[in-house]
C-alpha positions as a LaTeX table, in Angstrom:
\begin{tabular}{lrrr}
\hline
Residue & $x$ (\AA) & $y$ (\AA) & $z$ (\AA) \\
\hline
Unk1 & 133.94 & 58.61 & 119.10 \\
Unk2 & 133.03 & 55.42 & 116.76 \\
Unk3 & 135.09 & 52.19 & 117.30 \\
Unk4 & 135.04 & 48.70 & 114.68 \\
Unk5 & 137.07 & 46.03 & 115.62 \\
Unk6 & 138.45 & 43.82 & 112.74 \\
Unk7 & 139.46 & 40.63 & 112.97 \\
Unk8 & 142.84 & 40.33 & 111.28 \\
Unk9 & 145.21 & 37.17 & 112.35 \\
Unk10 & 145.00 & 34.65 & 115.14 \\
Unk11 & 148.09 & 36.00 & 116.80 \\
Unk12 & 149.53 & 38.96 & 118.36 \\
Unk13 & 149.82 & 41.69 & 116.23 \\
Unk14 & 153.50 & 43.29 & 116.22 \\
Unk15 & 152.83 & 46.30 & 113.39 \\
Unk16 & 150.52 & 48.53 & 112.01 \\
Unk17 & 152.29 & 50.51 & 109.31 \\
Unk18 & 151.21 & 52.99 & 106.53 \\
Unk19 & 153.28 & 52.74 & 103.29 \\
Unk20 & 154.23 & 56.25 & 101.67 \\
Unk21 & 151.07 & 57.92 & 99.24 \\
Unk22 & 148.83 & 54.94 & 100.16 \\
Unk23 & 145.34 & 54.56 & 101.45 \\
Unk24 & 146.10 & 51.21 & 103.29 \\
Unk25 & 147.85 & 49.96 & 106.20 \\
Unk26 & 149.53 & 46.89 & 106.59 \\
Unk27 & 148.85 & 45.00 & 109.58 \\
Unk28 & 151.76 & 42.05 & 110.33 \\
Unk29 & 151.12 & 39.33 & 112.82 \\
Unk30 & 154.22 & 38.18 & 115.39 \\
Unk31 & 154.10 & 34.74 & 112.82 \\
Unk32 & 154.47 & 37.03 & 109.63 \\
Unk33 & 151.15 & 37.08 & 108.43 \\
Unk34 & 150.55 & 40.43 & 106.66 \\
Unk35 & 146.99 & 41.81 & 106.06 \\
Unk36 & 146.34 & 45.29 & 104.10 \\
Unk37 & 143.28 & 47.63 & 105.61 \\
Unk38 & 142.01 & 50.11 & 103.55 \\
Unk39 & 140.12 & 52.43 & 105.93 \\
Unk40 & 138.66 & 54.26 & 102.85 \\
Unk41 & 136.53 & 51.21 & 101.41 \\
Unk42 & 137.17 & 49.89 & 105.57 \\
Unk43 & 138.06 & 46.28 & 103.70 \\
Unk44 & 140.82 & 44.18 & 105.37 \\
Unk45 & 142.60 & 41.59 & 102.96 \\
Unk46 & 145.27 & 39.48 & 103.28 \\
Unk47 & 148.34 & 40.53 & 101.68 \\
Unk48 & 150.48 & 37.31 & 102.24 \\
Unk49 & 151.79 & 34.55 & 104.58 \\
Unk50 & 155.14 & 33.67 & 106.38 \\
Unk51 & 156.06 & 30.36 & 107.42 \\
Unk52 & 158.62 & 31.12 & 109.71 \\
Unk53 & 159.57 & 29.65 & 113.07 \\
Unk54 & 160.70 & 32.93 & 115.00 \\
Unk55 & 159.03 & 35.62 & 116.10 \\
Unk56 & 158.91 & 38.72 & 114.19 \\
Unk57 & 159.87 & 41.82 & 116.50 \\
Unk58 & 160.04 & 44.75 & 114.68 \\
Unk59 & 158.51 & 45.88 & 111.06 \\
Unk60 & 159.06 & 49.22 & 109.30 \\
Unk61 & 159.13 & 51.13 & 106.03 \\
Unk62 & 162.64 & 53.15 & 105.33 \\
Unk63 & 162.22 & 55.06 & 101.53 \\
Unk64 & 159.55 & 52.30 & 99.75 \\
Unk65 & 162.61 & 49.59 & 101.39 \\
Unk66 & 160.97 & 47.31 & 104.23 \\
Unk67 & 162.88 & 45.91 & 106.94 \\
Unk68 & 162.12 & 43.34 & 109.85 \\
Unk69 & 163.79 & 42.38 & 112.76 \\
Unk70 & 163.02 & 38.76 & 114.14 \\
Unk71 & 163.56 & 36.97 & 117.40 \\
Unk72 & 166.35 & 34.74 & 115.53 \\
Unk73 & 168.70 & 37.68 & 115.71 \\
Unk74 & 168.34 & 38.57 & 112.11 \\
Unk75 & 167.66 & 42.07 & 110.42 \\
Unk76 & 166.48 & 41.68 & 106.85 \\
Unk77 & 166.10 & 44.17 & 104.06 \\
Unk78 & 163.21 & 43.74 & 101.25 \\
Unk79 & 163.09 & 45.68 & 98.00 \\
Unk80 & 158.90 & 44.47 & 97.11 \\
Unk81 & 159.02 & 41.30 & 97.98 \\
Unk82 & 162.43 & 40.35 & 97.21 \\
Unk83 & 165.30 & 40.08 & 100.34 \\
Unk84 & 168.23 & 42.07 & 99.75 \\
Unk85 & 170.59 & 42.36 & 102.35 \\
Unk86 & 170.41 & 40.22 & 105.92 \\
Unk87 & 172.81 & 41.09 & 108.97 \\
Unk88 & 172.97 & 39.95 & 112.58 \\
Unk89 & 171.02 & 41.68 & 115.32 \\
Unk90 & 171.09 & 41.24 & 119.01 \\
Unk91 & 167.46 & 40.54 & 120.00 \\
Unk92 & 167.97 & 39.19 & 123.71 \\
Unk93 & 167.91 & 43.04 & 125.29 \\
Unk94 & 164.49 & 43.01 & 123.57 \\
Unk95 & 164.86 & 46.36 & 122.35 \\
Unk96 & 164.03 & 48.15 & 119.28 \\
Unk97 & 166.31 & 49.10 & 116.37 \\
Unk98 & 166.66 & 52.27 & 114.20 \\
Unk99 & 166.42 & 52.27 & 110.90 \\
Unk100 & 166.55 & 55.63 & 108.73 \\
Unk101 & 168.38 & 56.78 & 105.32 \\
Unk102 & 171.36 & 58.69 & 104.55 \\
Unk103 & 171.84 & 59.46 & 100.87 \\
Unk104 & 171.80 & 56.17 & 99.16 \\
Unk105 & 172.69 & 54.49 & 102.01 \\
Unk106 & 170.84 & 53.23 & 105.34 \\
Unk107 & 171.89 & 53.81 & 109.10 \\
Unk108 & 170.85 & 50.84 & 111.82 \\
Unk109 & 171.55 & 51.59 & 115.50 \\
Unk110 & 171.28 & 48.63 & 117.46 \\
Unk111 & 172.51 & 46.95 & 120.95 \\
Unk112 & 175.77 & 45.82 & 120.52 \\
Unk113 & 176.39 & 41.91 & 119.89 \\
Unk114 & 178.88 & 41.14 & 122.82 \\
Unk115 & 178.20 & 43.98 & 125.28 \\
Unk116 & 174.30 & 44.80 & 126.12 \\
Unk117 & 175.06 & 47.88 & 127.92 \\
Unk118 & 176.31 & 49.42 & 124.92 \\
Unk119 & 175.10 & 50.02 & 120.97 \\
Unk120 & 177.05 & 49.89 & 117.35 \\
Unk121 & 175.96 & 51.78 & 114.53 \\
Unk122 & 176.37 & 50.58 & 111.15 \\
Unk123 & 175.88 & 51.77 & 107.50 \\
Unk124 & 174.40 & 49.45 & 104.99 \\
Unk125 & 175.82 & 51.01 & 101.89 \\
Unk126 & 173.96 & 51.25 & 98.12 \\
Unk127 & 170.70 & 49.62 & 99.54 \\
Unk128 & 168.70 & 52.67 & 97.80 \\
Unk129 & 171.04 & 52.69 & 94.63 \\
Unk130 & 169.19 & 51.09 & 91.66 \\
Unk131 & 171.88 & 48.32 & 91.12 \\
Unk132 & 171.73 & 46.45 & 94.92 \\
Unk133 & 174.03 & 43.97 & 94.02 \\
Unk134 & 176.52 & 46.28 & 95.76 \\
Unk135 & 174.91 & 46.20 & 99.00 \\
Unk136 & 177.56 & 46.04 & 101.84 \\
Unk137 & 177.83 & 46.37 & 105.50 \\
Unk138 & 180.48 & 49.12 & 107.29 \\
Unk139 & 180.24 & 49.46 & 110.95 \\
Unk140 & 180.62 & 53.21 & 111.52 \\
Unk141 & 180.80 & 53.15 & 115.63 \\
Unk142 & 181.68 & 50.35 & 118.14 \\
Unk143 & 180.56 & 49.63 & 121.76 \\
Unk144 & 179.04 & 53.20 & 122.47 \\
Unk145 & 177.78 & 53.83 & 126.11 \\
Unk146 & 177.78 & 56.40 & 128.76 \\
Unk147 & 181.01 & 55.69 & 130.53 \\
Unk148 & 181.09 & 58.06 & 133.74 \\
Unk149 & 181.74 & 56.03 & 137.05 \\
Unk150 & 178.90 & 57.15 & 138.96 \\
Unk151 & 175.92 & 55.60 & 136.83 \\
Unk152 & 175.56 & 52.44 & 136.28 \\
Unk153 & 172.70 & 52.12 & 133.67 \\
Unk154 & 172.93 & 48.42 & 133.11 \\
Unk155 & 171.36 & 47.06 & 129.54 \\
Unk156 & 170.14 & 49.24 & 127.04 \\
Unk157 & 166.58 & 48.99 & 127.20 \\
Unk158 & 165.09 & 51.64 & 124.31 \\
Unk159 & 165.98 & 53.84 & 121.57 \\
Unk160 & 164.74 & 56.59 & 119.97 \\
Unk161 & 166.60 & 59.02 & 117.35 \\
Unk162 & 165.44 & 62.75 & 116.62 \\
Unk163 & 167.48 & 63.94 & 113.85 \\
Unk164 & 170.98 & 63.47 & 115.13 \\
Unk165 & 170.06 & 63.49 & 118.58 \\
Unk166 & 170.11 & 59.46 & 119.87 \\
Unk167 & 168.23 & 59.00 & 123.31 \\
Unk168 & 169.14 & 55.85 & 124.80 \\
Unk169 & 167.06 & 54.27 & 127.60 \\
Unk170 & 168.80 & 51.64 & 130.46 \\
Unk171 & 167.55 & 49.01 & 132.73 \\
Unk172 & 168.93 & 51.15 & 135.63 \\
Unk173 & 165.51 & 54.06 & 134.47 \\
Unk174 & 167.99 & 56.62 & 133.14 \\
Unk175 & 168.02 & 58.10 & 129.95 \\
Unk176 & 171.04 & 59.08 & 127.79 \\
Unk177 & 170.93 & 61.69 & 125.02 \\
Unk178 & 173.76 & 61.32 & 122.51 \\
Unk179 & 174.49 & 63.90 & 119.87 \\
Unk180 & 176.19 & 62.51 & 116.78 \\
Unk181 & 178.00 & 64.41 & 113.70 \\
Unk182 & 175.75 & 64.35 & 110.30 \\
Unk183 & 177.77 & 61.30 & 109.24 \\
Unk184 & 176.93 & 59.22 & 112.54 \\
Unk185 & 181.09 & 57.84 & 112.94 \\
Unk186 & 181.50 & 60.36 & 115.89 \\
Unk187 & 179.73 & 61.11 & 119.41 \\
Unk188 & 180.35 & 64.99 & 119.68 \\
Unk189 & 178.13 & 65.05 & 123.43 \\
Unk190 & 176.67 & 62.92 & 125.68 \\
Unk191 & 174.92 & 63.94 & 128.75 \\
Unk192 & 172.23 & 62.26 & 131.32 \\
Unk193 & 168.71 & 63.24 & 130.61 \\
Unk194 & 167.35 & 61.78 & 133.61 \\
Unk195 & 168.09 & 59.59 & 136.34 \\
Unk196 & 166.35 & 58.63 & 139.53 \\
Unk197 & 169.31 & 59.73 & 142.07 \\
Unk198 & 168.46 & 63.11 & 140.63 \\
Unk199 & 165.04 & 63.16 & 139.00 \\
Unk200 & 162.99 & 60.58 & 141.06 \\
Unk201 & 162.62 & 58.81 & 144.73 \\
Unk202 & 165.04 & 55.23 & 144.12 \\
Unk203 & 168.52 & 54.71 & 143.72 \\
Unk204 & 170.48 & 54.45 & 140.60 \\
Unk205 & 171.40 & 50.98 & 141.91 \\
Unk206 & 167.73 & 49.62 & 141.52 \\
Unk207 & 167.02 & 47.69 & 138.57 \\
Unk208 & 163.39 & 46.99 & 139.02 \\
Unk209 & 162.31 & 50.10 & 137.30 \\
Unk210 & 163.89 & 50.26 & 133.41 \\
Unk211 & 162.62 & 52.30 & 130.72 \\
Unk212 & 159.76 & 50.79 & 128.91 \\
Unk213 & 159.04 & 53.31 & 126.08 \\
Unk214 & 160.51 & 56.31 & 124.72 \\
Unk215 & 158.87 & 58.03 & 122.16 \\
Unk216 & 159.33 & 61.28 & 120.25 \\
Unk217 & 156.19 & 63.21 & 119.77 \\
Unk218 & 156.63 & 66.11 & 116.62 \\
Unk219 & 153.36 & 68.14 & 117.84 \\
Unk220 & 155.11 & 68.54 & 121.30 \\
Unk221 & 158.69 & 68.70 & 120.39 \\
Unk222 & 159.04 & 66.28 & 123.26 \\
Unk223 & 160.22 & 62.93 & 124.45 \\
Unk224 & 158.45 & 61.08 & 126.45 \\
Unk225 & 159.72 & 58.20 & 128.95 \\
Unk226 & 158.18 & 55.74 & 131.05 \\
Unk227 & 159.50 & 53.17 & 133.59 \\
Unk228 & 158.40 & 50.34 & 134.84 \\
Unk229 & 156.19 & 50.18 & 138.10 \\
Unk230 & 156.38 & 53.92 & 138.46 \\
Unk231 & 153.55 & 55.86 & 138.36 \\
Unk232 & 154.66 & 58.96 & 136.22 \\
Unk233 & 155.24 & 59.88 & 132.56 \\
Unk234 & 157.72 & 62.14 & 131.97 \\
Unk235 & 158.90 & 64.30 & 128.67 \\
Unk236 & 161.72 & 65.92 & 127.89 \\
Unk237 & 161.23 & 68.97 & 125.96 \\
Unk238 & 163.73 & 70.25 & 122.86 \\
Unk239 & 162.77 & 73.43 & 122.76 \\
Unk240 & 164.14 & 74.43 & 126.21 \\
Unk241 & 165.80 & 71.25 & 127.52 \\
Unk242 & 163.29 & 70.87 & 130.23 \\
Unk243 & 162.22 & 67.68 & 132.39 \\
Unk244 & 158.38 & 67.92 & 133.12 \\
Unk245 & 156.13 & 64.88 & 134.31 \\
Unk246 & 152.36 & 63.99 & 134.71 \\
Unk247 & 151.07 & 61.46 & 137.60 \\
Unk248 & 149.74 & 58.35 & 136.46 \\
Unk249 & 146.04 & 57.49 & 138.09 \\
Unk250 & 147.27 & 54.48 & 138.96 \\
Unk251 & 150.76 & 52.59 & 139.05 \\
Unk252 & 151.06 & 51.16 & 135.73 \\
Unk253 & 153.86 & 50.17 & 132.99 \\
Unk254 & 152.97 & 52.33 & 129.88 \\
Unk255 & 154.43 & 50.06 & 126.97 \\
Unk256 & 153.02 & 52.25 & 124.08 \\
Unk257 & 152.66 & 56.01 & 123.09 \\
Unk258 & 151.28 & 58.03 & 120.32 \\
Unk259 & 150.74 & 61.62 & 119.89 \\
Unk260 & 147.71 & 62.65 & 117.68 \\
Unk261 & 147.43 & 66.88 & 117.43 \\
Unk262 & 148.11 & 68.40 & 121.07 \\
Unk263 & 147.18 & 65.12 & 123.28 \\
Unk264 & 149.37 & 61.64 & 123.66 \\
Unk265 & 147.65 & 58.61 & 124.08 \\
Unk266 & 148.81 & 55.58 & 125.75 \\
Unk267 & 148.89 & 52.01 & 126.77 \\
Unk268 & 149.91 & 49.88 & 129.53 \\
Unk269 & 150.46 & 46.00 & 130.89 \\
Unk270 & 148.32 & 46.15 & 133.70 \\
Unk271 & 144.89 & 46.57 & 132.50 \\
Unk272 & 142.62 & 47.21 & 128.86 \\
Unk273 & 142.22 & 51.48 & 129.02 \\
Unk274 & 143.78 & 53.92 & 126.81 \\
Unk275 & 144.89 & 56.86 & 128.57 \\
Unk276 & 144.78 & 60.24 & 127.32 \\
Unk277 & 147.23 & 62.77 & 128.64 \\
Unk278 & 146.03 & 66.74 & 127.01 \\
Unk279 & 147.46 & 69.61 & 126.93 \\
Unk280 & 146.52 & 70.63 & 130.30 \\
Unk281 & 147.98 & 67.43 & 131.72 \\
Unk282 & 145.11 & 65.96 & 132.75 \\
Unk283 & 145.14 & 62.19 & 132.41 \\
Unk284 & 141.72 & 60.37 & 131.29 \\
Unk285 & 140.74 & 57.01 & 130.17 \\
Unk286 & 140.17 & 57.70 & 126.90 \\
Unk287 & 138.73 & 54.08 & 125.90 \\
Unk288 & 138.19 & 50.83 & 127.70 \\
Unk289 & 138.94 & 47.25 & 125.34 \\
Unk290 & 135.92 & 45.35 & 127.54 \\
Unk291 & 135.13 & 41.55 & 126.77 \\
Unk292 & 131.48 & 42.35 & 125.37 \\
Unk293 & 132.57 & 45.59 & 123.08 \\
Unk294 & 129.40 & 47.16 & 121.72 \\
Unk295 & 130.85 & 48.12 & 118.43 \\
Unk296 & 130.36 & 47.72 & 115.03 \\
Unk297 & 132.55 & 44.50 & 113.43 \\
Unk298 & 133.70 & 45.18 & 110.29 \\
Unk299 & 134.14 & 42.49 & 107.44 \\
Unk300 & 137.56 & 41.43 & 105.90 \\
Unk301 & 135.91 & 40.98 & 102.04 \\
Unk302 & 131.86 & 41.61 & 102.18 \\
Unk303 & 131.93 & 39.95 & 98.43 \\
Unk304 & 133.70 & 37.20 & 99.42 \\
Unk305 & 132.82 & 33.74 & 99.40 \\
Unk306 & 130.21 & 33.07 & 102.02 \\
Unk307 & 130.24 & 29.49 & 102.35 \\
Unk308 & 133.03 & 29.77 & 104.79 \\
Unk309 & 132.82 & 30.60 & 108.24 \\
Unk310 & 132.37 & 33.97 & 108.88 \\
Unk311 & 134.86 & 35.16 & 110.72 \\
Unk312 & 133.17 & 36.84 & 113.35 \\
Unk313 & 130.83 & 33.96 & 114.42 \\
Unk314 & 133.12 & 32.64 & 117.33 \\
Unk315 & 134.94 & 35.90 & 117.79 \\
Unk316 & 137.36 & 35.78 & 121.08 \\
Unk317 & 135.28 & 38.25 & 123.67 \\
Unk318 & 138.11 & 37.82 & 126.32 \\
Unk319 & 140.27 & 40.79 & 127.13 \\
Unk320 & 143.44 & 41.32 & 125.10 \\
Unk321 & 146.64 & 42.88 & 126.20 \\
Unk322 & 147.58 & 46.21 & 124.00 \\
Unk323 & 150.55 & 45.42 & 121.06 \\
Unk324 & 151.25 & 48.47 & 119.13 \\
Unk325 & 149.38 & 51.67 & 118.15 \\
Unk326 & 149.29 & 53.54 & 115.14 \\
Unk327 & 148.07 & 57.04 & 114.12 \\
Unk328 & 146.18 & 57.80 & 111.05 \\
Unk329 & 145.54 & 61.98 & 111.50 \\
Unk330 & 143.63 & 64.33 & 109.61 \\
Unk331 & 146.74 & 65.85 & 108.35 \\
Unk332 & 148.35 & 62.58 & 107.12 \\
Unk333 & 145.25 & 61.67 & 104.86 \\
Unk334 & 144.50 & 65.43 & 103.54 \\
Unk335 & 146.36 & 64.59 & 100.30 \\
Unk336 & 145.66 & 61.62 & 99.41 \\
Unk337 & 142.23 & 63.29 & 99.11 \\
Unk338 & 143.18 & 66.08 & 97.09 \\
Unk339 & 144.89 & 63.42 & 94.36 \\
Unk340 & 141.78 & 61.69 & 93.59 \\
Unk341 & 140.02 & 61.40 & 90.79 \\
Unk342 & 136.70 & 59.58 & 91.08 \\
Unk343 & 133.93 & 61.68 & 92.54 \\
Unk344 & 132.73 & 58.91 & 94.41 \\
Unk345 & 135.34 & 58.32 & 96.40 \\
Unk346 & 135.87 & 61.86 & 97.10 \\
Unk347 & 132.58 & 62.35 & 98.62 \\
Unk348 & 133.35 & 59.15 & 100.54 \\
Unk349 & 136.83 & 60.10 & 101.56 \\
Unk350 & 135.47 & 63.37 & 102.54 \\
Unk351 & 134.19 & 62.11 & 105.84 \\
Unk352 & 136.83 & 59.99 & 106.35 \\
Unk353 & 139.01 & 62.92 & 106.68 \\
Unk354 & 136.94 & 64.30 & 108.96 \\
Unk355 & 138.63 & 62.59 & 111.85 \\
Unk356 & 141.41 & 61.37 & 113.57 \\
Unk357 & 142.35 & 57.74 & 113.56 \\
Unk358 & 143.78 & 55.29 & 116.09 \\
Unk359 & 144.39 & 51.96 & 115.30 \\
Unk360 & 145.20 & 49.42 & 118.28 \\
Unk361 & 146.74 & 46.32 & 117.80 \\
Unk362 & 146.01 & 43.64 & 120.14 \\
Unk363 & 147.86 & 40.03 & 121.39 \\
Unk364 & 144.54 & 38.43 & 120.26 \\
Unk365 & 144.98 & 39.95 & 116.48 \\
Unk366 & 142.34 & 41.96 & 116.81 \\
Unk367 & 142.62 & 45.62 & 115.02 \\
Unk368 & 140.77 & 48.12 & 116.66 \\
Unk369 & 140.00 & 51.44 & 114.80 \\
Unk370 & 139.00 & 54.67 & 117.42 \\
Unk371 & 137.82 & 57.63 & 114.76 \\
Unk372 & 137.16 & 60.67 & 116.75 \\
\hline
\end{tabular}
């Protein structure tokens, strides 16, 4: 395994993204600060600057149409660099959002403004249309939530949205799957996934364990779900509706997941380790972020101007708490290299597509690459 850290903002980073048929990814600091990385050349640039005063929470790219959810309870819409639609979000639940197309319209799912325990679903209408001066907002559901007497799940914690399955994740650790109609205006099934009267060893009544993270993994076909201060990762499998779990080595709070071929890979508060979880559930640390990393430093613009300081002269050596994770696979670069032209970079992008990628973002704003 080789490792480069680059140094990319001077705050947390909240986004590594990879736009559609592109050979860069766009790194975006909690202040808005967006850098590009092109891990073919391996040349960081900045891209632009925010000056905003909130925190930005969530970044993402829906059909070439980028959205971003900030800490003032706002959801904006950007065609290039241009905002084109802006509606109200509720950001205190500090959950995520989704965001995915329907035709020529979008679909958000998001907690509800006056009831946390519960979610709305709206369509933003025309947003993909060529003429957006029609955009418009129609709220297609209203105060959704699992409404049978014996579970109190408290506030919605997570979501996560596999086709027209919605999994919904609650401050009480249980975990809600919702199956929607292809239009997304009617519930047609709701059942519990998991709880911990059923599944685990507390009560239903105890809030002190919520769902951190759920994320869907395609090479599994699975879920997976973590809680806080419990010591297990489960997943919940599609193909047979199945509940399976792997111990943790120690009792942490995973806060981020990726899947990369047949093994997941994850994160947690506690410590600096990335955890790898194969097919055999066996659990390893699969890389350690130490203070003194021996690895190789790679430079945001070699044939830049040199009379400033370089920027890895005074570079922060302290320990830096996981922010997002991003995977760059074998499969996801194969045709990029197939469309390109110069023999150059073909025989240079050949090895790059020799490996996997995983790209850790860090609170410091360091961007770690693993290629393995």
């Amino acid at each position: 395994m080789n490792a480069k850290i680059i140094r990319q903002t001077n705050t947390k980073i909240t986004a590594i993204l990879q736009k559609q048929d592109s050979l860069k990814l766009e790194v975006t600091s909690e202040k808005g600060d967006v850098y590009e990385y092109d891990y073919l050349r391996q040349r960081s640039s900045k891209f632009s600057e925010q000056t905003t005063t909130s925190k930005i929470l969530q970044v993402g790219y829906t059909s070439d149409i980028k959205y971003i959810l900030s800490s003032d309870h706002t959801l904006k819409f950007y065609n290039f660099e241009e905002e084109i639609f802006e509606m109200p979000i509720n950001t205190l639940n500090f959950s995520n959002i989704i965001v995915f197309p329907q035709s020529c319209d979008f679909l958000v799912i998001c907690v509800s403004t006056t009831d946390p325990d519960k979610f709305d679903v709206y369509k933003i209408s025309n947003i993909l249309t060529s003429e957006k001066k029609n955009v418009a907002m129609i709220r297609l559901l209203r105060l959704q939530g699992f409404t049978e007497q014996k579970l109190h799940t408290g506030n919605i914690m997570n979501f996560e949205c596999v086709k027209n399955i919605l999994f919904v994740g609650y401050e009480d650790g249980s975990l809600i799957r919702y199956l929607f109609n292809n239009e997304f205006n009617e519930i047609l099934e709701m059942n519990v996934v998991f709880d911990f009267e059923r599944f685990g060893n507390e009560t239903h009544e105890d809030r002190d364990h919520p769902v951190l993270k759920i994320e869907y993994c395609i090479e599994q076909n699975a879920v997976f779900f973590t809680h806080a201060k419990v010591a297990e990762i489960y997943y919940y499998r599609l193909d047979d509706f199945t509940i399976e779990k792997a111990l943790l080595p120690e009792n942490i709070s995973i806060n981020h997941i990726v899947s990369i071929n047949d093994s997941v890979y994850f994160s947690c508060w506690e410590n600096n380790f990335i955890y790898k979880l194969d097919s055999q559930k066996n659990i390893t640390v699969f890389y350690s972020i130490s203070i003194k990393p021996n690895i190789q430093l790679v430079d945001i613009d070699p044939v830049a101007d040199t009379s400033e300081l370089h920027p890895y002269k005074d570079l922060d050596r302290t320990p830096s708490k996981v922010s997002c994770m991003y995977k760059v696979s074998k499969d996801d670069i194969q045709h990029q290299y197939l469309g390109l032209e110069s023999k150059v970079l073909m025989k240079r992008f050949s090895k790059v597509i020799q490996n996997d990628y995983l790209y850790i973002g860090l609170e410091s704003g360091n961007l770690i690459e693993l290629s393995f």
